[in-house]
TILO-916691 format. One record per residue (C-alpha): residue in one letter; x, y, z. Coordinates in steps of 0.02 Angstrom, whole numbers, padded with zeros to 5 digits, always signed. Layout:
AXYZ;...
//
This chain:
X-00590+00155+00481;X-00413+00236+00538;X-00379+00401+00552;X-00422+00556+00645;X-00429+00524+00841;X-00426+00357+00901;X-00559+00337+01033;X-00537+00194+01159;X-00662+00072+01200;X-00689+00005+01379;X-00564-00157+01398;X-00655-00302+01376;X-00655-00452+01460;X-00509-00506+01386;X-00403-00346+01412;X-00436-00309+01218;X-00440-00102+01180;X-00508-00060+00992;X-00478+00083+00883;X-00630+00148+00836;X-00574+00315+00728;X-00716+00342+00579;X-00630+00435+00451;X-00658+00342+00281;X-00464+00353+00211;X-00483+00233+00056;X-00645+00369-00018;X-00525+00514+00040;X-00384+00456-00049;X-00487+00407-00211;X-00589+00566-00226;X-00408+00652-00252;X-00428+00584-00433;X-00551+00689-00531;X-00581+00744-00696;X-00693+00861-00795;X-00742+00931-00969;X-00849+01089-00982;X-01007+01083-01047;X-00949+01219-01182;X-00822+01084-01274;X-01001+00985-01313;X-00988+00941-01513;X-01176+00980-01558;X-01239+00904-01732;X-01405+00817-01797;X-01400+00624-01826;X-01444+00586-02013;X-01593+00480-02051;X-01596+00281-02039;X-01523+00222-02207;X-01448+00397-02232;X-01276+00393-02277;X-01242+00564-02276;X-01132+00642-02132;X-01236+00717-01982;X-01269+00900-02014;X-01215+01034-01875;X-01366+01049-01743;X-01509+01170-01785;X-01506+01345-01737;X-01588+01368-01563;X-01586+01200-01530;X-01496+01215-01363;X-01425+01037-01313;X-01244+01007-01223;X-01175+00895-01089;X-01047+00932-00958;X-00929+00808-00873;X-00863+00779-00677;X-00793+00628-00613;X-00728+00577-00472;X-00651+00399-00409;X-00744+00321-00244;X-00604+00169-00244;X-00463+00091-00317;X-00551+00072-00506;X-00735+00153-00486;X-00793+00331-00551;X-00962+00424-00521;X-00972+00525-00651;X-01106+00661-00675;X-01177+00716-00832;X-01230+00896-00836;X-01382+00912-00975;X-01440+01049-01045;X-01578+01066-01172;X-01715+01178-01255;X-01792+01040-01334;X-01942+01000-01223;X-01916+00808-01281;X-01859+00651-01180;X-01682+00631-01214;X-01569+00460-01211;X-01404+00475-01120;X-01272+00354-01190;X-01103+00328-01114;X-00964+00240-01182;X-00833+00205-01029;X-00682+00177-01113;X-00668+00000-01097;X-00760-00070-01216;X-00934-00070-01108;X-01070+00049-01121;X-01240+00099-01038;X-01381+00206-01071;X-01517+00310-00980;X-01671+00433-00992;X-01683+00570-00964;X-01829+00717-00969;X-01730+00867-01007;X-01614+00996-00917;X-01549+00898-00756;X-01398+00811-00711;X-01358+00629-00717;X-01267+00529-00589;X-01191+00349-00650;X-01053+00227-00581;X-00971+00123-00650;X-00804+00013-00607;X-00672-00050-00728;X-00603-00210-00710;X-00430-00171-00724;X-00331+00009-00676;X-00280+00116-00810;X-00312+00274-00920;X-00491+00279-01019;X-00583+00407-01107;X-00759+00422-01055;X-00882+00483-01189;X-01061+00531-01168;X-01187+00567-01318;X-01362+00654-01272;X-01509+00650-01393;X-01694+00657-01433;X-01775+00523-01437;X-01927+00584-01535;X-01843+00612-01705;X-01715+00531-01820;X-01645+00684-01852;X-01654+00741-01679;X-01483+00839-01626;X-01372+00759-01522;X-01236+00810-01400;X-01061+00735-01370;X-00928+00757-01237;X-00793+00658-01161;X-00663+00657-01037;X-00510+00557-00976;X-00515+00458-00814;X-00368+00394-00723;X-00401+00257-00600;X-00325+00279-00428;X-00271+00118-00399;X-00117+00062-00455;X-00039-00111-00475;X+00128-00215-00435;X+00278-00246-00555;X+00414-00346-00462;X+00596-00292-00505;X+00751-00378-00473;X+00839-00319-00332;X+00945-00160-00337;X+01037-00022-00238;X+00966+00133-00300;X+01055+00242-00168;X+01198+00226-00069;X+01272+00361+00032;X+01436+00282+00066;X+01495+00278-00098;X+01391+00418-00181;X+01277+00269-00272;X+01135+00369-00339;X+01190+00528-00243;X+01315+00682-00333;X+01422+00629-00217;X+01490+00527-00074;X+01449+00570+00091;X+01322+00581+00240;X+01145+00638+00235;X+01175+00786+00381;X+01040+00830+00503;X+00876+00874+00474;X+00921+00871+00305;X+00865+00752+00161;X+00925+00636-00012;X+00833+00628-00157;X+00823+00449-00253;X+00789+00463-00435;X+00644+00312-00483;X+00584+00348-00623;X+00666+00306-00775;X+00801+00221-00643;X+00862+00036-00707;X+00698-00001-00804;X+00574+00086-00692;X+00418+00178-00803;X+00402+00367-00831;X+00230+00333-00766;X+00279+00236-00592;X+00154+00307-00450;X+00223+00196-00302;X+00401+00116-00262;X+00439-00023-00153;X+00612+00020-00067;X+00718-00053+00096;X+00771+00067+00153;X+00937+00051+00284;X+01012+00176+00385;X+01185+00164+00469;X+01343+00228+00521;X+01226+00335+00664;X+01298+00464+00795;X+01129+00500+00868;X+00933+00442+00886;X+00827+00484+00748;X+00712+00425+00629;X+00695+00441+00447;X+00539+00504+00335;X+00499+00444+00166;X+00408+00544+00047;X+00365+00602-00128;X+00447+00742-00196;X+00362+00914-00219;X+00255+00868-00072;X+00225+00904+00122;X+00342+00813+00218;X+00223+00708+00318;X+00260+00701+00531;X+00255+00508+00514;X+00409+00404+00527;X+00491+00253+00411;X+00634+00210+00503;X+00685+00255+00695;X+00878+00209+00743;X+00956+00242+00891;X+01153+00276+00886;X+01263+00158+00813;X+01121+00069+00751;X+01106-00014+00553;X+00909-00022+00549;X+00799-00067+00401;X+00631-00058+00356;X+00527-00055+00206;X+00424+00083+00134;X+00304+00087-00006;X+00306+00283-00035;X+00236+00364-00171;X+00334+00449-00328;X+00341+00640-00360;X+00291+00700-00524;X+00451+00757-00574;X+00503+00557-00513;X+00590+00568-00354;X+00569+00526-00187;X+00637+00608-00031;X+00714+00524+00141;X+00722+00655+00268;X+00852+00621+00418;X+00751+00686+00564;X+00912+00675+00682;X+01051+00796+00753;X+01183+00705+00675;X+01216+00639+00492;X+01194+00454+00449;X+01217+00357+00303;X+01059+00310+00182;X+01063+00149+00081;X+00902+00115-00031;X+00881-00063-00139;X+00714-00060-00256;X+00622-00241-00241;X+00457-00172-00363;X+00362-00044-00401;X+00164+00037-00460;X+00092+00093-00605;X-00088+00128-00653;X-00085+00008-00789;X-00124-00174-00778;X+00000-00298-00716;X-00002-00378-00538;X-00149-00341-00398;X-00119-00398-00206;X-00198-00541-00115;X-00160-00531+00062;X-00152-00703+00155;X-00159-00736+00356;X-00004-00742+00410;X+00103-00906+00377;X+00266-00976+00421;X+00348-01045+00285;X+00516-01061+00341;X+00596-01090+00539;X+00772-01148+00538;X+00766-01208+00721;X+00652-01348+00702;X+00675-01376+00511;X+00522-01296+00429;X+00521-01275+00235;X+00715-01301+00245;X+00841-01415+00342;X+00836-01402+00520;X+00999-01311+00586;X+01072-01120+00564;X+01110-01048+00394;X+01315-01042+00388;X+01391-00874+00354;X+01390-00831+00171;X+01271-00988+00152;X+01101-00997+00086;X+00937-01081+00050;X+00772-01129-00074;X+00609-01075-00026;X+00463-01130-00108;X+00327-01001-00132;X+00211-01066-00265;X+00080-01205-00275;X+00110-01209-00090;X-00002-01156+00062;X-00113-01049-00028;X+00001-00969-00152;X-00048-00994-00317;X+00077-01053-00462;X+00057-00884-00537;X+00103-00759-00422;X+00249-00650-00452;X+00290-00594-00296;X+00290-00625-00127;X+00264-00518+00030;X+00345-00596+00185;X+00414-00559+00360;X+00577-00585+00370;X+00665-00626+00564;X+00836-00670+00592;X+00886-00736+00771;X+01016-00807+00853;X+01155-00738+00756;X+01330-00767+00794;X+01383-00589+00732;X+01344-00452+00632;X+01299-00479+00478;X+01138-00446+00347;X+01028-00556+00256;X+00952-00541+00064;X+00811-00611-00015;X+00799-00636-00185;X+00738-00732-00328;X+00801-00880-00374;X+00880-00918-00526;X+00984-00773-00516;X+01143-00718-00423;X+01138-00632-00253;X+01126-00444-00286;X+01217-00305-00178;X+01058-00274-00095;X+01023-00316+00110;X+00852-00324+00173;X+00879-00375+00354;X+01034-00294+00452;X+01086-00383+00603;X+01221-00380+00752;X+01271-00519+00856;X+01151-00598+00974;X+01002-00507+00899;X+00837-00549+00851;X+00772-00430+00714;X+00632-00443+00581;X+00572-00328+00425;X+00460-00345+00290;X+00519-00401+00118;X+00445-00398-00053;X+00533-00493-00168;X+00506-00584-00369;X+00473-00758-00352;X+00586-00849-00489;X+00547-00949-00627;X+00524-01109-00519;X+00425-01026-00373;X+00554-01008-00264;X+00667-00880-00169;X+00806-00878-00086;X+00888-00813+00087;X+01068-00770+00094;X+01160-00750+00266;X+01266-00612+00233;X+01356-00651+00408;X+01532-00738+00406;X+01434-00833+00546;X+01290-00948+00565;X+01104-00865+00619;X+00922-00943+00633;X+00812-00883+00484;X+00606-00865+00492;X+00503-00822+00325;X+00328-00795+00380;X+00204-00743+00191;X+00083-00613+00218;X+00023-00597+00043;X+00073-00620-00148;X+00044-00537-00304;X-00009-00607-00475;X-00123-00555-00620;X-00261-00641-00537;X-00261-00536-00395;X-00408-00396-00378;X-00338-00286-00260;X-00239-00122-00312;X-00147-00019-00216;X-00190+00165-00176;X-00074+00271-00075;X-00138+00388+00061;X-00062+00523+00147;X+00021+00487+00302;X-00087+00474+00449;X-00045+00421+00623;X-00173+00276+00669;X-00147+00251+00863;X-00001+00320+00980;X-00006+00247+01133;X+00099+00379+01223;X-00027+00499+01199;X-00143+00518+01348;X-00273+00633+01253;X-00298+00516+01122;X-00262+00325+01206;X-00315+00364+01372;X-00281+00172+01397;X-00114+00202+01390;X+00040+00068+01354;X-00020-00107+01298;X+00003-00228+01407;X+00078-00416+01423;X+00006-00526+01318;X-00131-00413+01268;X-00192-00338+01109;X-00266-00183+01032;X-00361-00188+00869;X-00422-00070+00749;X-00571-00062+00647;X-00493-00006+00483;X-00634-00109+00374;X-00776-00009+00454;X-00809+00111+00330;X-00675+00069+00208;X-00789-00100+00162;X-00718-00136-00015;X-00518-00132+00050;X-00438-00281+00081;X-00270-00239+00173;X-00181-00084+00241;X+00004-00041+00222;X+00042+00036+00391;X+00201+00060+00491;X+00210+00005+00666;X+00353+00047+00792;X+00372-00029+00979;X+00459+00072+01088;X+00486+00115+01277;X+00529-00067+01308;X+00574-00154+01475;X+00629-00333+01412;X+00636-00432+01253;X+00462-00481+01133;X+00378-00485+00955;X+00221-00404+00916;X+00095-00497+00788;X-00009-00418+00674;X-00180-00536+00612;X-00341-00499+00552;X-00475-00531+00687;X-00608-00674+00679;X-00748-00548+00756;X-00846-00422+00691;X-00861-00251+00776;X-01051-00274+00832;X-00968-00429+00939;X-00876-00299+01042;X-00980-00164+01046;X-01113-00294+01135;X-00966-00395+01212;X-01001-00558+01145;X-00825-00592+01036;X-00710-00723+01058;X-00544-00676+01120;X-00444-00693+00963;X-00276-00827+00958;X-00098-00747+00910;X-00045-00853+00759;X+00118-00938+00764;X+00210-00764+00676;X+00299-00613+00688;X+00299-00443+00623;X+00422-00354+00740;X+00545-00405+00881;X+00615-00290+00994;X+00757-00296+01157;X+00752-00192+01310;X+00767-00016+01289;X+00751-00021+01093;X+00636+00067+00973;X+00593-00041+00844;X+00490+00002+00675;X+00424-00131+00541;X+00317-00117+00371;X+00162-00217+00405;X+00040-00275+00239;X-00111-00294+00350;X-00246-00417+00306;X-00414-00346+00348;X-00482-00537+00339;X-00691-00552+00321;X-00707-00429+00464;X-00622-00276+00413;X-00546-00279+00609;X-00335-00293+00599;X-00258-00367+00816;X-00104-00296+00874;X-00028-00436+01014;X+00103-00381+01110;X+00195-00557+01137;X+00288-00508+01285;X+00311-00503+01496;X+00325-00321+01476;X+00217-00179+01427;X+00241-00090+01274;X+00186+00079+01183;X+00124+00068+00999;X+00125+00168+00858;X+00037+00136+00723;X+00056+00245+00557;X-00063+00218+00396;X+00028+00246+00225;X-00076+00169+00106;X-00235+00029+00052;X-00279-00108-00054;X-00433-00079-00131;X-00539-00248-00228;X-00660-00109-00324;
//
């Protein structure tokens, strides 16, 4: 249940802090989508006789009978939708309503009063609901008719082959070559951009900044709306940071990154898949699980990846992920690394694109989140972009396929947890080798992952913060009888002394609906957490 303030509870035994906000984001988010038709657009008529062939005759003068529409989504692909009666007829009426979808139900009811159904689709999409009202005591009773459209909020996942959709440096996707100047912004064009829909309500970009003078941090947003006061990606100067963002589209089908620094940078931004609201892929978030380690020969040969070398990963019909999953969600670290240099991830089968998803310099240790196709064979493939050698780690998170239930509904940004902030963590930073976790699930019972954005900064020494869904439920804290949860064997973001570090996280919310935050260092640490969006199962 993020949002609003973050309230800490006492430390328990095991140094754990929770945040225990209450504002119900997935139900805020959904009841954005609603739809109406005025009870005055009713089509009135009588229903001919059984066996009458004739066509139904307009209703009866002073027969007063007319139905108006409201509905509003409560999740990802579920509408209450109220049915406004009106009638003069003094008889028991029967409410039919055809969803769209090829279902229907029907109810009583005893006159003038308004009807309250639900009702949830089984895939996203665009449906015309249609409700008939009419008396039941005659079989040429008059009848009623109205309908409406309904757009489900949740959207779903189309992987797309990797490809720079803005580059600053050379004026890719831009008027013009040339740096994005402070406090000032570039606009990427999605829709309709190398094969992306008209209709796209979500992108899935990496977005890189570089060639910096100053600190700063960079905002992603839909065009046409409120800049949010939430961050993407925070760089420091001279720094080449990444970081994913899943960021919705503006109607007119471009999205804004806003430099939030004194001094220009360069932008780069590489597409890896995008959201509609018609059926495709949903999400299944997984624990987190390392696939790949190149220094002690997981899922590949043990030894570093040469410069300009690369490897196979298999994704599918492995671990958990099923042979029909399209994409893959993963963690991407690179350590070790004898220089600068990037790393891309890709599918295989194909030729390594333009694109960089992990930016490195020498000596570093640096993750991000990826979200990439999975090729024809189930596999993907890392690229060291280095002319040196560098330690790879792919850790999976979740995957997308047809058979997944969850769909994807952006929120707008909200700041989960900041642990610099005294009147809301009065806890303050989080330290060694503790944790901090939230109760996202608490009220928002039907999602099954959050997209958030968490940044480490004010550091003192090198670590890695892991994000994992926790094994107890919140009535084990609140009566202090949990079971300090284990770190799994994975990382979401690593950070050096002195750095402020930001990384994507796809949060499973596990059985619980409770998401840990370890800080796997010697050192304390402050946390942000930001919340940009939900997967939603209903």
């Amino acid at each position: 249940m993020p949002g609003g303030t973050a309230q800490a509870a006492g430390p328990s035994a095991d140094g754990a802090h929770g945040v225990t906000s209450s504002k119900d984001l997935l139900k805020t988010a959904a009841n954005a989508f609603t739809f109406s038709s005025p009870a005055d657009r009713s089509v009135k008529q009588n229903l001919p006789a059984a066996g009458n062939k004739t066509a139904a005759a307009p209703q009866a003068a002073g027969a007063d009978l007319k139905v108006g529409l409201s509905g509003t989504a409560t999740s990802a692909r579920t509408i209450d939708l109220k049915s406004e009666i009106t009638s003069s007829l003094g008889t028991p009426l029967t409410v039919v309503i055809d969803w769209g979808d090829g279902t229907s139900s029907s109810e009583h009811a005893g006159g003038t009063e308004t009807k309250t159904s639900h009702h949830t689709y089984a895939e996203v999409g665009s449906y015309t609901v249609k409700v008939t009202v009419y008396g039941v005591d005659g079989a040429n009773g008059p009848s009623a008719t109205n309908e409406m459209p309904f757009i489900t909020p949740g959207s779903e996942f189309t992987p797309h082959s990797p490809t720079r959709l803005l580059d600053s440096r050379d004026g890719t996707g831009a008027a013009q070559a040339g740096q994005v100047p402070a406090w000032g912004e570039a606009r990427v064009k999605v829709a309709g951009n190398n094969g992306i829909p008209a209709d796209v309500a979500a992108v899935v970009l990496n977005v890189t900044v570089t060639n910096t003078k100053t600190a700063g941090h960079v905002r992603a947003y839909a065009d046409g709306t409120e800049r949010p006061t939430t961050s993407n990606v925070n760089y420091a100067a001279g720094d080449s940071v990444p970081n994913l963002v899943v960021v919705p589209v503006g109607k007119n089908g471009y999205v804004n990154l806003y430099n939030s620094g004194e001094q220009g940078v360069d932008l780069i931004a590489d597409v890896t898949g995008y959201f509609t609201r018609t059926s495709a892929n949903g999400y299944t978030p997984t624990d987190p699980t390392r696939f790949v380690d190149t220094r002690e020969g997981l899922g590949t040969p043990r030894g570093m990846v040469p410069g300009q070398g690369q490897f196979g990963v298999q994704i599918t019909s492995t671990r958990g992920v099923p042979a029909g999953a399209k994409a893959v969600a993963l963690n991407v670290t690179v350590t070790n690394p004898r220089t600068a240099g990037h790393l891309t991830v890709f599918p295989s089968g194909q030729a390594a694109p333009n694109t960089s998803n992990v930016n490195f310099s020498g000596g570093q240790t640096i993750a991000n989140s990826v979200i990439v196709p999975v090729g024809a064979d189930g596999k993907i493939v890392v690229r060291n972009g280095s002319w040196a050698a560098a330690d790879v780690i792919v850790d999976v998170v979740g995957y997308y396929s047809p058979d997944s239930v969850s769909a994807y509904i952006p929120v707008r940004p909200v700041r989960d947890l900041d642990t610099r902030d005294a009147s809301q963590w009065p806890s303050g930073p989080l330290k060694p080798y503790r944790y901090i976790y939230s109760t996202f699930g608490e009220e928002n019972t039907t999602a099954t992952a959050m997209v958030l954005n968490t940044t480490v900064t004010n550091t003192s020494g090198a670590g890695h913060l892991t994000v994992s869904p926790d094994p107890n439920a919140l009535w084990q804290y609140e009566n202090k009888t949990h079971t300090p949860p284990v770190a799994p064997n994975s990382s979401n973001l690593n950070w050096t002394a002195g750095k402020t570090v930001p990384n994507l996280v796809q949060a499973s919310l596990g059985v619980n609906g409770i998401v840990d935050f370890f800080n796997r260092s010697g050192n304390s640490i402050d946390l942000v957490i930001d919340i940009f969006g939900v997967y939603d199962k209903h």
